[in-house]
N, C-alpha and C positions, 0 to 999 in steps of 0.2 A: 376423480377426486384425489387430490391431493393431502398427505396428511403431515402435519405439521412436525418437521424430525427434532430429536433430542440433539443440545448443541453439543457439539466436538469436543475432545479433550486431550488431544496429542495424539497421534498414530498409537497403534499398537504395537506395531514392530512386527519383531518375528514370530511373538504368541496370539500373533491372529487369528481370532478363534474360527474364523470361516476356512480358511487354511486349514486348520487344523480339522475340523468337521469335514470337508471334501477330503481328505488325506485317507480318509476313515473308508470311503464308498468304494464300492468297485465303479470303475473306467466307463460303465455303461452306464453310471447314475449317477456320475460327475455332472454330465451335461447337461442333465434334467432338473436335478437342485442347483444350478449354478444360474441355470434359464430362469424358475420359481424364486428364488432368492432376489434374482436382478428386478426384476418385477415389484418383489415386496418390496425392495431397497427405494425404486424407483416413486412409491406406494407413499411412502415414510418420508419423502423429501430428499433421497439420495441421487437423484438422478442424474447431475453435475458432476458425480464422486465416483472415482474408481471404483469397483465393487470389492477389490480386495485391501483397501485404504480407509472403507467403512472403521469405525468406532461402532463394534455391532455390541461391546458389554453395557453398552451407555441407553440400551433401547429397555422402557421401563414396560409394568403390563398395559398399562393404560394405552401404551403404543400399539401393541398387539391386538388391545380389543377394538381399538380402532380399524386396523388393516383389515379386521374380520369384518367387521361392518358394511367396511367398503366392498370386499369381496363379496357379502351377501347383496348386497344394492346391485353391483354390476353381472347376478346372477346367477355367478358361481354354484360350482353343484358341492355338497356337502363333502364329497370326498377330494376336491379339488382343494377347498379351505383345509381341508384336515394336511394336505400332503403341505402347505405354506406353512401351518402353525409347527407340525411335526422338525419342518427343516429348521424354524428358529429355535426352537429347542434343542434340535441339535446343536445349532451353534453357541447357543448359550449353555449348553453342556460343558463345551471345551472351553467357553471362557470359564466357568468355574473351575473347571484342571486346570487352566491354566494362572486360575488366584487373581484372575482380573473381575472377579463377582462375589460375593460372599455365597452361601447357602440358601439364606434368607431371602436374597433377589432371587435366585435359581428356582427357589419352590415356588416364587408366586410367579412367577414370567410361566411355569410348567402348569399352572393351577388355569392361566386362560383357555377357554374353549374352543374346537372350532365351530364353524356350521354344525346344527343338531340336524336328524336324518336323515334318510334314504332318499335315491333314484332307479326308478326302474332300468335294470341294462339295457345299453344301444345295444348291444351285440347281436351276432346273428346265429341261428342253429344251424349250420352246414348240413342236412342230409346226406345220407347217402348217395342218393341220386345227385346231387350237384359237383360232389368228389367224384364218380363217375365223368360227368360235364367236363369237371377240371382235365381232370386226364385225357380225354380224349381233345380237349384242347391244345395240349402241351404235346400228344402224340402228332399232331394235326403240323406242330409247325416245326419245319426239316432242320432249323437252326440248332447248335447245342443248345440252345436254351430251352425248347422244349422239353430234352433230355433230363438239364441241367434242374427246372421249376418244377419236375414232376417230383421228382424226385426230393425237392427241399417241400412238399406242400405233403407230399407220404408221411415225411419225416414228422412234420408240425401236428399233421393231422392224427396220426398213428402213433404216437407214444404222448402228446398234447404237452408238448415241451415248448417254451418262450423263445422268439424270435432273437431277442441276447443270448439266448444257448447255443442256438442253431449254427449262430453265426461264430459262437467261438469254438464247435465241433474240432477236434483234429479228430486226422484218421487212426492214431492210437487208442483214440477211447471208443473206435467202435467195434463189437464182436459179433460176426454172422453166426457165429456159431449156435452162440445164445440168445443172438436178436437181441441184443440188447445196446446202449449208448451211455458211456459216462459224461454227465454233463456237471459244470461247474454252475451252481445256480442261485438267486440271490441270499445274501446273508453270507456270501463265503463256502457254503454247502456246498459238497460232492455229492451228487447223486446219481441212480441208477438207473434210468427211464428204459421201458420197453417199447416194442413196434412189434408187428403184424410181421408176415413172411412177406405181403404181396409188398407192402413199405420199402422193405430192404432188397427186395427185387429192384425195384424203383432205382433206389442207392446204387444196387452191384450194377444197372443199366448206366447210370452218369458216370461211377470211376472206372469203368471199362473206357466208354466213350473219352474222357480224360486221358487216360493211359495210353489210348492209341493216337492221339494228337500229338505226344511229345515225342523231341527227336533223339533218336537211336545215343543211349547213354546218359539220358536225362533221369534223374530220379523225380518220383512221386512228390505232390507238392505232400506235407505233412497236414494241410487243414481239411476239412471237407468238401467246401464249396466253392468255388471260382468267379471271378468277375467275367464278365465277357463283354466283348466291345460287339461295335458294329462290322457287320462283316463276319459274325459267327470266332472271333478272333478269342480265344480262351487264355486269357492270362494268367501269372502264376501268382498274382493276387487275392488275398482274404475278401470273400461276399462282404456287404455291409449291413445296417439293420436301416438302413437308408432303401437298399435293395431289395429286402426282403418286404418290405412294403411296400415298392413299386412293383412287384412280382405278385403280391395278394390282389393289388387292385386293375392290374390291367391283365391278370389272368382272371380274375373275375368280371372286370367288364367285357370280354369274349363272350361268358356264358350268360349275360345280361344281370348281372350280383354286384352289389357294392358290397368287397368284402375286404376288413381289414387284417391282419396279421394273429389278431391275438384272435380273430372269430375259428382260427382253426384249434387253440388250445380250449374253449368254451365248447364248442362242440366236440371235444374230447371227453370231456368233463360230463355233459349231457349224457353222451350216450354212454358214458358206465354208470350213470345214478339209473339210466331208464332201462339199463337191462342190466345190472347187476343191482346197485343198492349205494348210497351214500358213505359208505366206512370205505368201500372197496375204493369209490373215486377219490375220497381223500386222503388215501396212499397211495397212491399214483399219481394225484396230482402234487404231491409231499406238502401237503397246506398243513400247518402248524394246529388248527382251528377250524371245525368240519363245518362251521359258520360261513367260512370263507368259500369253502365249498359248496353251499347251499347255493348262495349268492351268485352261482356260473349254471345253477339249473334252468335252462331256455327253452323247454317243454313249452309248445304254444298253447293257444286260449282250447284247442278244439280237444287235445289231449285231456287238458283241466278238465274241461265241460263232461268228455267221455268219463272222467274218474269220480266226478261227480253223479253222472248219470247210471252208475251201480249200485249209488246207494236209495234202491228204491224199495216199497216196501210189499 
């Protein structure tokens, strides 16, 4: 469905407020609101129009309850709607800085809703034993990259840091000493994430192996993790987050697991609420709202049932 757009009324210019909204993101969440955005654009009747040529001050609420509608008809899960309605807000944020809106518009364009409730998580609980699987997968195969995934899947798995972290790791931020990794993480935060010793075993096994492939007078690349071609060929290139999801799903289709990137920071999460307690996992996982923490709890049906099955009389 197509929805009927607001008519045009000269360019914006330079105070474009989606410009100005994407200026605001980190680099790793440009492409995701620009993706969402194109969509709603496309949604509203923009789909002819440059997306950064939009008249986006010109979209009233009525437009917006619409796009929601549509989204709810074609399925959309409640947190997908919410991440669409959140991004136009954003940008009608900046048209109000930027005095292309009044107040007035701003509050009620902010007053629309998105989808109302919950979904159960896709995600998956990585056990123990399948981290095991993994490893011994990645040991299995003679190429750097076995080296190279054991060691990025330690890292993911063992301090339950986001595959945008991972991937912007340099080797300044990391310290053996204290097992610990500085990661730049969303919102602009610096933070401090820990790992296991076997994790960083894992780590000192790929930058050794790295080290001894370059030739006599090369220094150290400064990031963490490497691209590698075909042919075992180790470049002096930054991983991608393109990669590290081809790396979750075809190291897991080895072990017969459909497993995506973020299931190894969920099962981080899991197992500190199931052996420590819920405050502990949500400083560690630095979540603002131990709500949001709750929401990564992936204990299955038979744990539930067992914790049920204590209270008997």
């Amino acid at each position: 469905m197509t929805l009927a757009r607001p008519e045009p009324a000269g360019s914006v210019g330079a105070s474009n407020p989606l410009s100005l909204y994407l200026q605001r993101l980190a680099p790793s969440s440009q492409a995701t609101l620009r993706y969402v955005l194109q969509d709603a654009a496309d949604r509203l009747g923009y789909a002819e129009q440059n997306l950064d040529e939009i008249a986006w001050h010109l979209l009233q609420p009525e437009h917006v309850t619409a796009l929601v509608a549509t989204l709810r008809a074609d399925g959309y899960a409640p947190n997908t709607s919410s991440l669409y309605v959140n991004a136009l807000r954003g940008v009608m944020n900046e048209a109000w800085r930027a005095s292309l809106i009044s107040q007035d518009h701003l509050l009620k364009m902010r007053s629309v809703k998105a989808i109302g409730g919950t979904r159960l998580s896709r995600g998956r609980n990585l056990k123990r034993g399948l981290i095991h699987d993994l490893m011994a997968a990645c040991a299995a195969d003679p190429r750097p990259q076995g080296v190279r995934d054991a060691a990025i899947i330690a890292v993911l798995y063992g301090s339950g840091m986001r595959k945008s972290e991972s991937v912007n790791l340099d080797l300044a931020q990391v310290d053996f000493s204290e097992r610990s990794l500085q990661v730049l993480a969303k919102g602009n935060r610096q933070l401090i994430k820990y790992a296991p010793t076997w994790a960083f075993d894992k780590l000192q096994a790929w930058l050794e192996l790295r080290r001894s492939r370059l030739v006599e007078g090369q220094e150290d690349d400064r990031f963490l993790f490497n691209r590698i071609r075909r042919g075992g060929h180790i470049t002096r290139e930054r991983i991608t987050k393109h990669a590290i999801y081809y790396i979750a799903r075809q190291r897991g289709a080895e072990v017969g697991v459909q497993i995506m990137p973020h299931d190894f920071r969920r099962s981080f999460i899991t197992r500190v609420i199931e052996e420590h307690d819920l405050s502990l996992a949500q400083k560690l996982a630095h979540h603002s709202n131990i709500q949001t923490t709750a929401a990564y709890d992936l204990r299955d049906d038979n744990e539930r049932r067992r914790a049920i099955d204590r209270f008997d009389l």
